[in-house]
BALOBA-1460 file (C-alpha; in Angstrom, 3 decimals):
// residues 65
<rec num="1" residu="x" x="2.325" y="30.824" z="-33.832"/>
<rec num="2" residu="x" x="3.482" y="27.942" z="-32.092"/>
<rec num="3" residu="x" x="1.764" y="29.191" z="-28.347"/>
<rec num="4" residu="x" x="-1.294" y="29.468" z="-30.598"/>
<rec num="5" residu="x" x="-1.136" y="26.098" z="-32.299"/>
<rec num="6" residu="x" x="-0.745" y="24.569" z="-28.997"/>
<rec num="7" residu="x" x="-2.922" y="25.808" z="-26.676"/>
<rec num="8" residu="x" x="-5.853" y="24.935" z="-30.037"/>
<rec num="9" residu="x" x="-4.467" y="21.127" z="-29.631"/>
<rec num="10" residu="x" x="-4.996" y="21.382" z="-25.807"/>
<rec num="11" residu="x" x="-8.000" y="22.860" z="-26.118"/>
<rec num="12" residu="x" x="-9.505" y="20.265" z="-28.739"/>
<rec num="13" residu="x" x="-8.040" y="17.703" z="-26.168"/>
<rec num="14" residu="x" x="-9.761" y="18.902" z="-22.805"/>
<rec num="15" residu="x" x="-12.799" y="19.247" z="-25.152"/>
<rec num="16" residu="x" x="-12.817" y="15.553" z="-26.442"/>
<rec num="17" residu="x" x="-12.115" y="13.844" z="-23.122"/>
<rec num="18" residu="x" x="-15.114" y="15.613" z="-22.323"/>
<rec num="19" residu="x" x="-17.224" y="14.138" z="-24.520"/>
<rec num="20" residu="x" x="-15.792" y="10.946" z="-23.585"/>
<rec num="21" residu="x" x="-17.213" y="10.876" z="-19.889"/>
<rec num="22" residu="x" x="-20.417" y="9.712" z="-18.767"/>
<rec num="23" residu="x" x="-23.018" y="12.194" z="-18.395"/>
<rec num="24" residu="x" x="-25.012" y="11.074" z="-15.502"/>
<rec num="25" residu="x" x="-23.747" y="8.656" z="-11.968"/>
<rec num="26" residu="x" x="-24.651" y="5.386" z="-11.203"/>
<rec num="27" residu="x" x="-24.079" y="4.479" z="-7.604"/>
<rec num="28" residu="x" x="-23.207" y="0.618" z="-6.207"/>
<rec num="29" residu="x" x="-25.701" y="-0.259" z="-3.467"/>
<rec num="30" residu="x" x="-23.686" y="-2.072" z="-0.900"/>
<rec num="31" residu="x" x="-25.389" y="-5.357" z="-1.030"/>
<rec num="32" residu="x" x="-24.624" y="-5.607" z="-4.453"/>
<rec num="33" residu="x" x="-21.065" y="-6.461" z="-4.197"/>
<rec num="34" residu="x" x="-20.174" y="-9.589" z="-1.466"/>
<rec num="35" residu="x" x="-16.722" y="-8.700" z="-1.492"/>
<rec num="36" residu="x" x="-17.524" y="-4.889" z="-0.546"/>
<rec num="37" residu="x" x="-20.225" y="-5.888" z="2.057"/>
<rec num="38" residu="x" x="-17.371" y="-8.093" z="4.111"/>
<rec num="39" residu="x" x="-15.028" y="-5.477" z="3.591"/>
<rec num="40" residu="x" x="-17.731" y="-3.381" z="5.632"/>
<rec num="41" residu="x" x="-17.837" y="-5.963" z="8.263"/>
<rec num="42" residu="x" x="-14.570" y="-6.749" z="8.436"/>
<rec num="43" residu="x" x="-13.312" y="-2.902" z="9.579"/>
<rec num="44" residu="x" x="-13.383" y="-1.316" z="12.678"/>
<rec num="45" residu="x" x="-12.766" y="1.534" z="14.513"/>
<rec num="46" residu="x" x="-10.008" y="0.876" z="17.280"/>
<rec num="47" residu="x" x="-6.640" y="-0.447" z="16.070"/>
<rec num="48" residu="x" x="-4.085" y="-1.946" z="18.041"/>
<rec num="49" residu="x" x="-0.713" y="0.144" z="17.312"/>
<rec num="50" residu="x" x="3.016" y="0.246" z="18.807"/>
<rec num="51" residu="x" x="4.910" y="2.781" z="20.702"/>
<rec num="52" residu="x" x="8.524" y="2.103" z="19.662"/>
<rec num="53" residu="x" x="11.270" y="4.201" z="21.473"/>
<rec num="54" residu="x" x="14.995" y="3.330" z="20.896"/>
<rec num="55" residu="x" x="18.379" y="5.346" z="21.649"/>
<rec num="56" residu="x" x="19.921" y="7.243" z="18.196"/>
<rec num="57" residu="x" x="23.751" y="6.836" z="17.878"/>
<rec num="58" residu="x" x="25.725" y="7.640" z="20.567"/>
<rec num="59" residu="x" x="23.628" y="9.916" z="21.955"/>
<rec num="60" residu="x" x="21.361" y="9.721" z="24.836"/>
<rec num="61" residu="x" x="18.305" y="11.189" z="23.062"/>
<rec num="62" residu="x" x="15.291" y="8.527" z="22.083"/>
<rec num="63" residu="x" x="13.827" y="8.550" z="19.140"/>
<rec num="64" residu="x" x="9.930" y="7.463" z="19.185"/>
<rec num="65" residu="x" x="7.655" y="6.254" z="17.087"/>
């Protein structure tokens, strides 16, 4: 009785959140939002990154990264 009891409250549950959500999308054009249009601007695609290689312990093996 209990299994059926709860899987009724989780259905009732999945059902009402889904009432709760919008039915149709609105999308943000990019010029609408300043902060979103610099953030555009601002990225790019090469990135400077480091090659880091240092001896582990008392070992002679290098660990990279």
């Amino acid at each position: 009785m209990r299994k059926v009891l709860l899987s009724l409250a989780a259905a009732s549950a999945i059902v009402s959140a889904a009432s709760l959500v919008p039915t149709r999308a609105e999308a943000m054009t990019v010029g609408t939002a300043a902060g979103v249009l610099a953030a555009v601007e601002d990225t790019s695609l090469l990135e400077d990154v480091r090659y880091v290689c240092r001896h582990r312990g008392f070992s002679s093996r290098r660990a990279c990264w």
